[in-house]
Biotite code that builds the C-alpha atoms (Angstrom):
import biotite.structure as struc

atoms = struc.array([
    struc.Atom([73.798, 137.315, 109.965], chain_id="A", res_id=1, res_name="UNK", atom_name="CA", element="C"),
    struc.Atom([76.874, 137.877, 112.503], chain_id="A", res_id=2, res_name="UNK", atom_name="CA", element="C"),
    struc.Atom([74.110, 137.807, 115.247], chain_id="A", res_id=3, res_name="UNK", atom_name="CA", element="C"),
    struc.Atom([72.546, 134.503, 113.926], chain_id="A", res_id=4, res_name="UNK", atom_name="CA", element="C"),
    struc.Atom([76.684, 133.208, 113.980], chain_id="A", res_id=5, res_name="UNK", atom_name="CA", element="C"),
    struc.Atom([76.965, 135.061, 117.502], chain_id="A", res_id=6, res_name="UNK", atom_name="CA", element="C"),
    struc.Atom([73.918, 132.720, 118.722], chain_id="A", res_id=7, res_name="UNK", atom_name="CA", element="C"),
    struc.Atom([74.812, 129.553, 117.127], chain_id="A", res_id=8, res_name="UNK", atom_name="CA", element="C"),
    struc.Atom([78.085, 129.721, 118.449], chain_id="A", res_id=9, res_name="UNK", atom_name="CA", element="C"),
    struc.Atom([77.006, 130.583, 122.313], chain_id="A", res_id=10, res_name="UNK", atom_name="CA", element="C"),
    struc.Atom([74.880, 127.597, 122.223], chain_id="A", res_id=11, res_name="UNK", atom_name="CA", element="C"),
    struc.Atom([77.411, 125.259, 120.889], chain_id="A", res_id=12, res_name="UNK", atom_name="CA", element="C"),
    struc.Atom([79.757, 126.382, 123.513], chain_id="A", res_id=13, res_name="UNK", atom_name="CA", element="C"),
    struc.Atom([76.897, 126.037, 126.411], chain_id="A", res_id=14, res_name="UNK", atom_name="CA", element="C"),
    struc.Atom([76.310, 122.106, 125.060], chain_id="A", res_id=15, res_name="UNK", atom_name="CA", element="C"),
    struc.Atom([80.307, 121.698, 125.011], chain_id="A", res_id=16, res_name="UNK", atom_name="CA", element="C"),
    struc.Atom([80.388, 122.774, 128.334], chain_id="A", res_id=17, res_name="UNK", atom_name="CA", element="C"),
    struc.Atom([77.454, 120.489, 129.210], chain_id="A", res_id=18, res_name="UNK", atom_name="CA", element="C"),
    struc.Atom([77.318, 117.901, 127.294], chain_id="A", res_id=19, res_name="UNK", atom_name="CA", element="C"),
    struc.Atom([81.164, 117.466, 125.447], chain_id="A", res_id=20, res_name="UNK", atom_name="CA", element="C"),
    struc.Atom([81.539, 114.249, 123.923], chain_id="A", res_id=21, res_name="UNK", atom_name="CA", element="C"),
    struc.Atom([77.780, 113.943, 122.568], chain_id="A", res_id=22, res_name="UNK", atom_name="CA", element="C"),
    struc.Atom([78.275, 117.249, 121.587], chain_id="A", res_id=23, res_name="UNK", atom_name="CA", element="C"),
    struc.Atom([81.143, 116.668, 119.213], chain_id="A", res_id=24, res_name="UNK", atom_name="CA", element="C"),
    struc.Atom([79.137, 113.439, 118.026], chain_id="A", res_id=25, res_name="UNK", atom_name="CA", element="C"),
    struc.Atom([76.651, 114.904, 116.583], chain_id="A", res_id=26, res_name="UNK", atom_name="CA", element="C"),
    struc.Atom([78.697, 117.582, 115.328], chain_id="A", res_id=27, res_name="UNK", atom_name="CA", element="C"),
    struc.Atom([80.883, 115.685, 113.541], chain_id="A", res_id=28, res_name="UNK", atom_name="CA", element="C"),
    struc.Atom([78.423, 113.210, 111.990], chain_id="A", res_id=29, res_name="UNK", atom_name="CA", element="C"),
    struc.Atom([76.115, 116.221, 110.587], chain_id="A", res_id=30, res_name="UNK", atom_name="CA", element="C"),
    struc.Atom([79.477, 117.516, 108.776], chain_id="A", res_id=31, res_name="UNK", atom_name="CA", element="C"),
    struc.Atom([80.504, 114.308, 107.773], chain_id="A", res_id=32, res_name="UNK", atom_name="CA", element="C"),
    struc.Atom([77.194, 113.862, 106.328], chain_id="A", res_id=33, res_name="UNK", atom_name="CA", element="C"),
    struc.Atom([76.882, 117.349, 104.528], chain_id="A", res_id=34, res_name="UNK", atom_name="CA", element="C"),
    struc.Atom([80.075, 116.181, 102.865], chain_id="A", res_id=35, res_name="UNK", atom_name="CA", element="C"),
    struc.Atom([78.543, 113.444, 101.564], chain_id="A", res_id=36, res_name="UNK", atom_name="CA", element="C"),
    struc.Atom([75.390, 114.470, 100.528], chain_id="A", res_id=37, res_name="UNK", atom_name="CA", element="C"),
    struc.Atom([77.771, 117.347, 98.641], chain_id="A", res_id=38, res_name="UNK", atom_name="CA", element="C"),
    struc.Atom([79.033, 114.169, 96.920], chain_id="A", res_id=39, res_name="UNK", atom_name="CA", element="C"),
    struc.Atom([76.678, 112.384, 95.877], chain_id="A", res_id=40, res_name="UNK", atom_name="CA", element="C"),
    struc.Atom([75.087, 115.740, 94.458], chain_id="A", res_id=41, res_name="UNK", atom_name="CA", element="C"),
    struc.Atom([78.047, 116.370, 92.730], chain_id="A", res_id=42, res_name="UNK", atom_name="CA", element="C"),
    struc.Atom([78.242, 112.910, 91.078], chain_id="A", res_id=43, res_name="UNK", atom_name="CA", element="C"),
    struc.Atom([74.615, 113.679, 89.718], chain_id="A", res_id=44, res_name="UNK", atom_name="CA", element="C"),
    struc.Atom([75.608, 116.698, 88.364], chain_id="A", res_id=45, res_name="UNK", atom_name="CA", element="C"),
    struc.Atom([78.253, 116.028, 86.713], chain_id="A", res_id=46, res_name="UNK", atom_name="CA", element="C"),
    struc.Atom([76.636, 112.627, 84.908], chain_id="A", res_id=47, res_name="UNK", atom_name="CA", element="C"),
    struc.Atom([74.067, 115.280, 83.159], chain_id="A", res_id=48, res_name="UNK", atom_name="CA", element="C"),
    struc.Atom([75.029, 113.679, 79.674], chain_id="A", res_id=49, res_name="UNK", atom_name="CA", element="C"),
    struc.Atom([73.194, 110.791, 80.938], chain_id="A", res_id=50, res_name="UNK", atom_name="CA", element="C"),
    struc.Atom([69.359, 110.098, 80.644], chain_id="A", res_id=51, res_name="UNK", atom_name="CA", element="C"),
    struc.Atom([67.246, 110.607, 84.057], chain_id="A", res_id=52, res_name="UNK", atom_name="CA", element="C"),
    struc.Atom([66.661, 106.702, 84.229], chain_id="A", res_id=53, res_name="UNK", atom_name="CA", element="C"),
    struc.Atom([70.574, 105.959, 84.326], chain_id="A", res_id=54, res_name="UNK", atom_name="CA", element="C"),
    struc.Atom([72.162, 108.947, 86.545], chain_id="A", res_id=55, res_name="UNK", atom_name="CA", element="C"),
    struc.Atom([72.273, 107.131, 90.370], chain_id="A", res_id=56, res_name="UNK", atom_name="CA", element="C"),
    struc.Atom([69.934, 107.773, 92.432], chain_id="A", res_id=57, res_name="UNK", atom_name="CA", element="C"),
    struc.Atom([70.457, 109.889, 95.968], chain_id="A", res_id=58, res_name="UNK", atom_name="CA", element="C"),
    struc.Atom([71.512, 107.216, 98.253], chain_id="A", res_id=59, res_name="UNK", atom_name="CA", element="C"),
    struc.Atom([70.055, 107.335, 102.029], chain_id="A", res_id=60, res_name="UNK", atom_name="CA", element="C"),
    struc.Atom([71.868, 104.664, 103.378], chain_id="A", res_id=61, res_name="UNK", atom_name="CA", element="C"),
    struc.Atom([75.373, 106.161, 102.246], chain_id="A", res_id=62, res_name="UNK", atom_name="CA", element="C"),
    struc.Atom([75.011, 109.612, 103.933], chain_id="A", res_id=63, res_name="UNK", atom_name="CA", element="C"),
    struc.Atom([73.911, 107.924, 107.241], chain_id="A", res_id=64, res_name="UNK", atom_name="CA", element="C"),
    struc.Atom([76.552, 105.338, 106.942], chain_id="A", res_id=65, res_name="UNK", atom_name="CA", element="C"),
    struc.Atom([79.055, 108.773, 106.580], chain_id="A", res_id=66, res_name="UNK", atom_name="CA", element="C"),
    struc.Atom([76.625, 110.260, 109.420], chain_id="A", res_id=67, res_name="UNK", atom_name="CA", element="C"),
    struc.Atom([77.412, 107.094, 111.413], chain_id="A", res_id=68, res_name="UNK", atom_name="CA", element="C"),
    struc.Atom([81.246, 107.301, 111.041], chain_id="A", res_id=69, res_name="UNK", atom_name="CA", element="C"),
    struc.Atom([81.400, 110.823, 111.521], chain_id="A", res_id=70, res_name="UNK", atom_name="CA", element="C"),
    struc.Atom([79.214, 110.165, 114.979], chain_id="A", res_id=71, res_name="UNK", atom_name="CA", element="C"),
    struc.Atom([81.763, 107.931, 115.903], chain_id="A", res_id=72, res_name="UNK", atom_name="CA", element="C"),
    struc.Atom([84.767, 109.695, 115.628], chain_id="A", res_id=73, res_name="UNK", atom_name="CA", element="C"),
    struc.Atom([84.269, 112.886, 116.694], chain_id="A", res_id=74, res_name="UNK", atom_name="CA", element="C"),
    struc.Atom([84.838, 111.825, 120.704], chain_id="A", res_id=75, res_name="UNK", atom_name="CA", element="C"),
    struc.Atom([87.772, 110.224, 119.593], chain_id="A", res_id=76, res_name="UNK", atom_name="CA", element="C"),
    struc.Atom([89.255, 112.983, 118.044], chain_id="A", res_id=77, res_name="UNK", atom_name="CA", element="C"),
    struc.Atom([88.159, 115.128, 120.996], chain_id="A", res_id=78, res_name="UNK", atom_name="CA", element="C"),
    struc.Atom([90.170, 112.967, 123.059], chain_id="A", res_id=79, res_name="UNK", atom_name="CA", element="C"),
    struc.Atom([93.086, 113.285, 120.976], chain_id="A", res_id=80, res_name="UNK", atom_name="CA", element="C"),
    struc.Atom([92.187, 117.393, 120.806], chain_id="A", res_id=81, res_name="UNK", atom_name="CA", element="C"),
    struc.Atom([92.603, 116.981, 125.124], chain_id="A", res_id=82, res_name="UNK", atom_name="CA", element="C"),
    struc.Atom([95.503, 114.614, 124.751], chain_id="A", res_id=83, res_name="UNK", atom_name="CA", element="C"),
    struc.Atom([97.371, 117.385, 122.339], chain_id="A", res_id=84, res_name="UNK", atom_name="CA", element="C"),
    struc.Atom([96.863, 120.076, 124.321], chain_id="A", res_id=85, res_name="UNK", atom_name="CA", element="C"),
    struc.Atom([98.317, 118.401, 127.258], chain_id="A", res_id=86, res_name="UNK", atom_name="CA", element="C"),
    struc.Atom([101.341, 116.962, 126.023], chain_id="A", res_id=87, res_name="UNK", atom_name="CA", element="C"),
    struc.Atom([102.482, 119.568, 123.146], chain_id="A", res_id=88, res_name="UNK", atom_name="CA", element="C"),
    struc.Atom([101.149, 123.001, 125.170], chain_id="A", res_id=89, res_name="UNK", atom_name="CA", element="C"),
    struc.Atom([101.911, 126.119, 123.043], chain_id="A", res_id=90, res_name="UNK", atom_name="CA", element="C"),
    struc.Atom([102.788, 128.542, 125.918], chain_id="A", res_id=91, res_name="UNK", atom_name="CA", element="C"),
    struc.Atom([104.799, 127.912, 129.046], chain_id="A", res_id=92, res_name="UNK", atom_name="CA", element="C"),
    struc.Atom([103.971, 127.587, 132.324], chain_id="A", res_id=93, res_name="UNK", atom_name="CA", element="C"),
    struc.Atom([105.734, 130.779, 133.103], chain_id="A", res_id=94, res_name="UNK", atom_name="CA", element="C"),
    struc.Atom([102.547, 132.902, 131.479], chain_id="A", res_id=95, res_name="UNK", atom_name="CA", element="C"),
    struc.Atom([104.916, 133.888, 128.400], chain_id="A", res_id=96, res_name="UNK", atom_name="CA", element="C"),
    struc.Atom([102.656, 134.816, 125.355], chain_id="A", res_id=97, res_name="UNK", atom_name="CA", element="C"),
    struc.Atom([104.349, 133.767, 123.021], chain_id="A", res_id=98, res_name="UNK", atom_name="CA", element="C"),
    struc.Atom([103.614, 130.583, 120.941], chain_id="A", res_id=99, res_name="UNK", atom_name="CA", element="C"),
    struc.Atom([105.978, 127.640, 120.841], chain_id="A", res_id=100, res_name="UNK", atom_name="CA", element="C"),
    struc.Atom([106.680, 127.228, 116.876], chain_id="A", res_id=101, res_name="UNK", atom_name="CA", element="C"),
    struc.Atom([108.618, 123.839, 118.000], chain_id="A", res_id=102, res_name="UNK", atom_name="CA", element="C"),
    struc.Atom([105.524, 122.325, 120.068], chain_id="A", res_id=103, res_name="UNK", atom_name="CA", element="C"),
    struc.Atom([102.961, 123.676, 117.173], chain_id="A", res_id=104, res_name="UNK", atom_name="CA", element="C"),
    struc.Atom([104.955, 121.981, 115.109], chain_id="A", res_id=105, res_name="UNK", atom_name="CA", element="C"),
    struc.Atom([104.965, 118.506, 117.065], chain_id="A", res_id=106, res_name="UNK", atom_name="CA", element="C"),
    struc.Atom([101.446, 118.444, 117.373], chain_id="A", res_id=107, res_name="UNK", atom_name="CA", element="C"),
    struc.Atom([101.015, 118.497, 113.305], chain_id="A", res_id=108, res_name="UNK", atom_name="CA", element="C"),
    struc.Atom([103.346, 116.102, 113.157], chain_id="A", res_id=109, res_name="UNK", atom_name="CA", element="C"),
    struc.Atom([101.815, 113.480, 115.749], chain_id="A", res_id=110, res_name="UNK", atom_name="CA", element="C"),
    struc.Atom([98.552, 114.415, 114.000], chain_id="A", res_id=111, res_name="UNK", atom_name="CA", element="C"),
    struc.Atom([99.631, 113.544, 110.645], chain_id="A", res_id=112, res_name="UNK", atom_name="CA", element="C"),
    struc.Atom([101.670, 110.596, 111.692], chain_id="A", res_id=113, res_name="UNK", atom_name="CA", element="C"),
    struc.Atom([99.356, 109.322, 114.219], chain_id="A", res_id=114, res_name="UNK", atom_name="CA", element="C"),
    struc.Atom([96.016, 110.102, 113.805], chain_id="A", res_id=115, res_name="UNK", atom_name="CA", element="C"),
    struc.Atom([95.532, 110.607, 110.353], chain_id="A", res_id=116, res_name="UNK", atom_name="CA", element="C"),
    struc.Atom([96.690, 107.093, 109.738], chain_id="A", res_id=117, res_name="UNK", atom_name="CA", element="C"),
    struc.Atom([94.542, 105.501, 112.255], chain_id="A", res_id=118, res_name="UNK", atom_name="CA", element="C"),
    struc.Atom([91.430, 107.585, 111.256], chain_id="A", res_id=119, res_name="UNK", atom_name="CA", element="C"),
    struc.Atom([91.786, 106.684, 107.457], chain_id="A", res_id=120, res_name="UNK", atom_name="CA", element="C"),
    struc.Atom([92.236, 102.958, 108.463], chain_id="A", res_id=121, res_name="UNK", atom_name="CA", element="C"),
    struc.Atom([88.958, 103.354, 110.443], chain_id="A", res_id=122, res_name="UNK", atom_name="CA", element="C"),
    struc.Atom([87.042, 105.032, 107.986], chain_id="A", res_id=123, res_name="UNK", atom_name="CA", element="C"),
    struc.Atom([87.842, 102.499, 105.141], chain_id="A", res_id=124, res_name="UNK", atom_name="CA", element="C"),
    struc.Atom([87.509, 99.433, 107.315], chain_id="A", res_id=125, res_name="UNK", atom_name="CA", element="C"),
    struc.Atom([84.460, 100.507, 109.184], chain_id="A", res_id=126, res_name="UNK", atom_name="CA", element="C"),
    struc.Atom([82.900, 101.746, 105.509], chain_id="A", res_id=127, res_name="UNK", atom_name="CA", element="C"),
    struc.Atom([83.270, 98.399, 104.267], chain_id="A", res_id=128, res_name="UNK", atom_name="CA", element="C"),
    struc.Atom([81.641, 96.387, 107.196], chain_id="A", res_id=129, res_name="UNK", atom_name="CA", element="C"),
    struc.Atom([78.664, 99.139, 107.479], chain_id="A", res_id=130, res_name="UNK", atom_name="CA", element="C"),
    struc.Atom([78.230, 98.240, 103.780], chain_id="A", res_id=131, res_name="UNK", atom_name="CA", element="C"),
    struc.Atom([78.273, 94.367, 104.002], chain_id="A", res_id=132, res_name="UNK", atom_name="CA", element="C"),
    struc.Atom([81.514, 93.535, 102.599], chain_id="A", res_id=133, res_name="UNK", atom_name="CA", element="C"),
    struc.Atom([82.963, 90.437, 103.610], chain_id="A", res_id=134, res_name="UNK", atom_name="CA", element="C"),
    struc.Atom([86.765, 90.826, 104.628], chain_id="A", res_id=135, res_name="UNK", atom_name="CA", element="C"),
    struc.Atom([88.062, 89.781, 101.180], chain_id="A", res_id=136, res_name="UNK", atom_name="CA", element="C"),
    struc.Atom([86.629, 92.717, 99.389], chain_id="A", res_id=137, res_name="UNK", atom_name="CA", element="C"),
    struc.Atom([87.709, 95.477, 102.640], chain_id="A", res_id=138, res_name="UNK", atom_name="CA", element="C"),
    struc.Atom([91.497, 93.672, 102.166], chain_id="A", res_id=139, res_name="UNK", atom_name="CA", element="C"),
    struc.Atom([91.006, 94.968, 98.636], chain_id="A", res_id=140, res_name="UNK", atom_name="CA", element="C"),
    struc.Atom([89.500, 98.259, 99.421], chain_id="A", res_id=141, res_name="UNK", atom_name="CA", element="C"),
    struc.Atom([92.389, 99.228, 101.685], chain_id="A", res_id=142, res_name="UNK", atom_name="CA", element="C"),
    struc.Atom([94.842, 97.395, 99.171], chain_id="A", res_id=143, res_name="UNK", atom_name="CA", element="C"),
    struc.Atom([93.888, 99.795, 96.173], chain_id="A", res_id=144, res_name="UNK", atom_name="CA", element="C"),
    struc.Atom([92.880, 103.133, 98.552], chain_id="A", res_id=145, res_name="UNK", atom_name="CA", element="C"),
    struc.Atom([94.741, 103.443, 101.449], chain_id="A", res_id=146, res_name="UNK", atom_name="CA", element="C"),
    struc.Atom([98.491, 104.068, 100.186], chain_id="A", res_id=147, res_name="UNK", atom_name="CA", element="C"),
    struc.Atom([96.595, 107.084, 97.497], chain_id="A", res_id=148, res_name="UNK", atom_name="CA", element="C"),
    struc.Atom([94.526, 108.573, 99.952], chain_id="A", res_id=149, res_name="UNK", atom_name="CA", element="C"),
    struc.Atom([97.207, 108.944, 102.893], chain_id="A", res_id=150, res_name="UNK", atom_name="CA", element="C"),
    struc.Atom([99.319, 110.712, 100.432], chain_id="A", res_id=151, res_name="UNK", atom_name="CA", element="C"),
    struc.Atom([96.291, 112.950, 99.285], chain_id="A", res_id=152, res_name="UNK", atom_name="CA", element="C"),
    struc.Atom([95.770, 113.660, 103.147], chain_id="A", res_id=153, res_name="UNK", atom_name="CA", element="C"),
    struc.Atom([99.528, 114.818, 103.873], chain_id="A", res_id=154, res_name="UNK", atom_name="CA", element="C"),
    struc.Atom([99.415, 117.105, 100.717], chain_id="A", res_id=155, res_name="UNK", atom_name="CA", element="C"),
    struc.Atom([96.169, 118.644, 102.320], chain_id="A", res_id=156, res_name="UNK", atom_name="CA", element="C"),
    struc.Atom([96.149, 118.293, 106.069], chain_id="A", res_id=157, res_name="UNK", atom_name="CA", element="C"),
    struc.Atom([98.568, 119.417, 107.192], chain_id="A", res_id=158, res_name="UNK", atom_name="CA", element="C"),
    struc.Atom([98.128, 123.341, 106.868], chain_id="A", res_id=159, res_name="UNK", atom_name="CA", element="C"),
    struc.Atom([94.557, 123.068, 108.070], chain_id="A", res_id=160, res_name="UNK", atom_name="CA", element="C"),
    struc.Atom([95.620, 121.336, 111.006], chain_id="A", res_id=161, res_name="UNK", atom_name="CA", element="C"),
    struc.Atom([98.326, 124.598, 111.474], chain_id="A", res_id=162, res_name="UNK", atom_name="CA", element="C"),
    struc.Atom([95.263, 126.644, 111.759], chain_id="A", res_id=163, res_name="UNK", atom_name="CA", element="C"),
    struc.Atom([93.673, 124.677, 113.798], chain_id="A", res_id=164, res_name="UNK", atom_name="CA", element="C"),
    struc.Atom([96.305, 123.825, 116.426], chain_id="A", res_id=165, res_name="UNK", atom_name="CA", element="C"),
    struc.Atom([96.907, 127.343, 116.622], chain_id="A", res_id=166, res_name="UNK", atom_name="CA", element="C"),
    struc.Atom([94.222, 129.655, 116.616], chain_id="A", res_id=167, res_name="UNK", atom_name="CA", element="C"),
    struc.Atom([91.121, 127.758, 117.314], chain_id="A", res_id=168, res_name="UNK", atom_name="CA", element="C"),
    struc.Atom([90.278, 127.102, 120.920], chain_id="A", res_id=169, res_name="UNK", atom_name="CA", element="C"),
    struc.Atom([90.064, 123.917, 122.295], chain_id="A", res_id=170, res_name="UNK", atom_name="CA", element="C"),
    struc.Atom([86.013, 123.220, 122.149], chain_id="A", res_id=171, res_name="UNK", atom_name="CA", element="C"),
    struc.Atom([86.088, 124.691, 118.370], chain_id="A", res_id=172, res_name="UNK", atom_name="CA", element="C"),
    struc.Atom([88.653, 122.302, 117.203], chain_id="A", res_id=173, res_name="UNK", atom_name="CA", element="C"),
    struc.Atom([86.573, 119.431, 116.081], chain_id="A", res_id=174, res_name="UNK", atom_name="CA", element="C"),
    struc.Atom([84.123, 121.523, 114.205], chain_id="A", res_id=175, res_name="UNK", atom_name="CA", element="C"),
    struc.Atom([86.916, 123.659, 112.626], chain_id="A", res_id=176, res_name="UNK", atom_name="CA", element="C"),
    struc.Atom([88.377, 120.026, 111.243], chain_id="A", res_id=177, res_name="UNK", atom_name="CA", element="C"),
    struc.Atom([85.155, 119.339, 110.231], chain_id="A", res_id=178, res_name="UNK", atom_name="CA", element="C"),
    struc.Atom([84.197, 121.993, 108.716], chain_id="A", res_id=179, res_name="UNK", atom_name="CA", element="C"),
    struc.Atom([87.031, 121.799, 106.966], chain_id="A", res_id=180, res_name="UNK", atom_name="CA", element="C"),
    struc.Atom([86.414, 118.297, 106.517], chain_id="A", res_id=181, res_name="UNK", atom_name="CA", element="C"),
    struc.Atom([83.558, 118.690, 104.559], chain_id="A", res_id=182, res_name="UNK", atom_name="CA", element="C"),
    struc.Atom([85.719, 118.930, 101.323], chain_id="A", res_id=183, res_name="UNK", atom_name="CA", element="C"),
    struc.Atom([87.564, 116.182, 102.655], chain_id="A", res_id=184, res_name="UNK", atom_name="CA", element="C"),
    struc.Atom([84.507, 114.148, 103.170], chain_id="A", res_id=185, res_name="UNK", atom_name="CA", element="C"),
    struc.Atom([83.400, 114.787, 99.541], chain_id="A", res_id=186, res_name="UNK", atom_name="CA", element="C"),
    struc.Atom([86.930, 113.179, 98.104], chain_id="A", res_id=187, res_name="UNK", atom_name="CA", element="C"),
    struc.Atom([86.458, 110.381, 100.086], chain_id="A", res_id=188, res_name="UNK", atom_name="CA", element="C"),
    struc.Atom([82.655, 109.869, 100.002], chain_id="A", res_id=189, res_name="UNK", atom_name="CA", element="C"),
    struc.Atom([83.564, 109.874, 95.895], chain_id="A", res_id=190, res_name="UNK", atom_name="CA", element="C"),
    struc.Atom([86.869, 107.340, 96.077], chain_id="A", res_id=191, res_name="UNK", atom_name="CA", element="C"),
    struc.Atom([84.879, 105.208, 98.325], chain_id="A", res_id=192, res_name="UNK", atom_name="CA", element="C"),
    struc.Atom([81.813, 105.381, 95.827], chain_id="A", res_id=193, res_name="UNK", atom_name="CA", element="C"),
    struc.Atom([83.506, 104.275, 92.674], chain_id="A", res_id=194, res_name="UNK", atom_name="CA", element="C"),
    struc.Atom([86.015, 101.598, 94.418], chain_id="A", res_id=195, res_name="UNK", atom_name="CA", element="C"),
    struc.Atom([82.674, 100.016, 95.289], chain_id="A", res_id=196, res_name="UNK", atom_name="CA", element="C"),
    struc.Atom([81.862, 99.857, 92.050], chain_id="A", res_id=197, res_name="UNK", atom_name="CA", element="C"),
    struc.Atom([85.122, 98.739, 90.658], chain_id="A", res_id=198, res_name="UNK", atom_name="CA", element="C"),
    struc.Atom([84.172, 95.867, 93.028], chain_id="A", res_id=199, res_name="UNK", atom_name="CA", element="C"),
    struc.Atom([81.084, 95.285, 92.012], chain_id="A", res_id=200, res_name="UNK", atom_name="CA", element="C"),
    struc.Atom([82.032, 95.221, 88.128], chain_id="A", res_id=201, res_name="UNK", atom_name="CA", element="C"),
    struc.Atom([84.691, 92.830, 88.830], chain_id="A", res_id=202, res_name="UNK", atom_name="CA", element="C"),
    struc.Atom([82.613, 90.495, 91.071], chain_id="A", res_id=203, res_name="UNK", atom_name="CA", element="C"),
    struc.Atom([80.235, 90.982, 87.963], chain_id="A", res_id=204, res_name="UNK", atom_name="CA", element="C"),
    struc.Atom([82.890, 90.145, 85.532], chain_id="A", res_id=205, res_name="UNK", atom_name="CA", element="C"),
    struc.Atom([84.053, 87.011, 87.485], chain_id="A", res_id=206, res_name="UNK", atom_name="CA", element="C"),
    struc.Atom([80.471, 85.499, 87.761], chain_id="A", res_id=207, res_name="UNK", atom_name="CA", element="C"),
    struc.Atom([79.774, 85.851, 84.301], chain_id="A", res_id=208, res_name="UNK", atom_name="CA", element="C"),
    struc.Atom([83.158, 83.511, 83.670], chain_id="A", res_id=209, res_name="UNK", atom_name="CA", element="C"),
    struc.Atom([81.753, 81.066, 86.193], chain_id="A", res_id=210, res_name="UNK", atom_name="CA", element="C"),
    struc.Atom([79.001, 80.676, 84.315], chain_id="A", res_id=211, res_name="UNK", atom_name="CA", element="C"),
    struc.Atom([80.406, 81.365, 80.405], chain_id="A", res_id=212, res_name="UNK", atom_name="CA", element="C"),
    struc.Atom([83.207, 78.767, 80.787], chain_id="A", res_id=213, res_name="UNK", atom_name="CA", element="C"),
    struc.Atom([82.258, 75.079, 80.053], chain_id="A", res_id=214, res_name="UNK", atom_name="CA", element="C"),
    struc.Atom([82.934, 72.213, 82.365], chain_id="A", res_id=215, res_name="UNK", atom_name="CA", element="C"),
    struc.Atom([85.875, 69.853, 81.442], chain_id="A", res_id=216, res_name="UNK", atom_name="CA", element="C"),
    struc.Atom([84.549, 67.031, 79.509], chain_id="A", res_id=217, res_name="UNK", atom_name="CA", element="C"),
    struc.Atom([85.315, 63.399, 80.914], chain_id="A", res_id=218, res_name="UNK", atom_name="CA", element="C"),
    struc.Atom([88.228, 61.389, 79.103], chain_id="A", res_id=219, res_name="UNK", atom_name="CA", element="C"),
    struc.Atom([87.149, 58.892, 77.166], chain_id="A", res_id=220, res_name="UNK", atom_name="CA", element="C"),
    struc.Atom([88.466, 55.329, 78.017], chain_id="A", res_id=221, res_name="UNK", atom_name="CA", element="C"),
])
């Protein structure tokens, strides 16, 4: 098994070297949509009280819309990885060992402050438009997720990101994240999931009054 790791690892490393940005690409969107696909297994599971005709169905489009996303962002935060590194280095210039607490702690900070904010923005706003919303129902997606799930982020992030900043090299960054991300992925796959369908049930909800409530009857002269 440590071999098989041993391998795997050597030729992610050779592709990084290669081939950086595609590399983290598909990376990223094959984590992203392991997390989902953990999701949406999950969901199923734990609807057993159900009968087989009602539980949901595995959706297709949803893990490649997460695949998709994940595909997407995972040059971006490679650049960001880069930009870190250059502008918060952990050891001095003067070949001292010894890691900088102060600019390990900067770079968690303009993570959390920076890019986590951005990267939940793009993953609810890009979410809705890959699943047809029109910009009325993405207003309300970000109105009733965004201010929960930033929260949820800085209670969980943050330590990871520790780890991340300082121990893992530079080319095993992204996967570390999204690795670790894979958990993350699954919260999110499931609070993106069942917003949808609070949408849907409400759009539901407000056709059936459309159609339920009478039309105003003409005064009579």
């Amino acid at each position: 098994m440590n071999a098989l790791y041993v391998t795997l690892a050597r030729v992610y490393q050779q592709s990084f070297d290669s081939h950086p940005y595609w590399t983290l690409a598909i990376t990223n969107g094959a984590l992203n949509a392991l997390g989902d696909t953990v999701a949406q297994l999950t969901e199923t599971r734990f609807q057993n009280d159900q009968s087989r005709d009602d539980r949901p169905r595995y959706d297709i489009p949803r893990t490649l819309r997460f695949f998709a996303f994940g595909f997407g962002m995972g040059p971006l935060i490679g650049r960001w990885n880069f930009w870190l590194e250059r502008n918060f280095p952990l050891r001095s210039q003067s070949g001292s060992g010894k890691v900088s607490v102060r600019a390990l702690s900067k770079r968690v900070a303009a993570d959390q402050l920076i890019m986590a904010p951005i990267g939940l923005g793009l993953f609810l706003g890009s979410m809705g438009i890959m699943e047809g919303q029109d910009k009325h129902h993405i207003e309300n997606k970000f109105k009733d997720l965004y201010g929960s799930l930033i929260v949820t982020n800085w209670q969980v992030w943050p330590l990871a990101q520790l780890v991340n900043f300082r121990y893992m090299p530079l080319p095993m960054r992204v996967p570390f994240q999204s690795t670790c991300g894979v958990f993350w992925t699954l919260y999110l796959s499931i609070a993106n999931a069942r917003e949808d369908r609070k949408q849907l049930e409400l759009d539901h909800m407000r056709e059936s009054v459309g159609h339920t409530t009478p039309s105003p009857q003409p005064l009579k002269s």
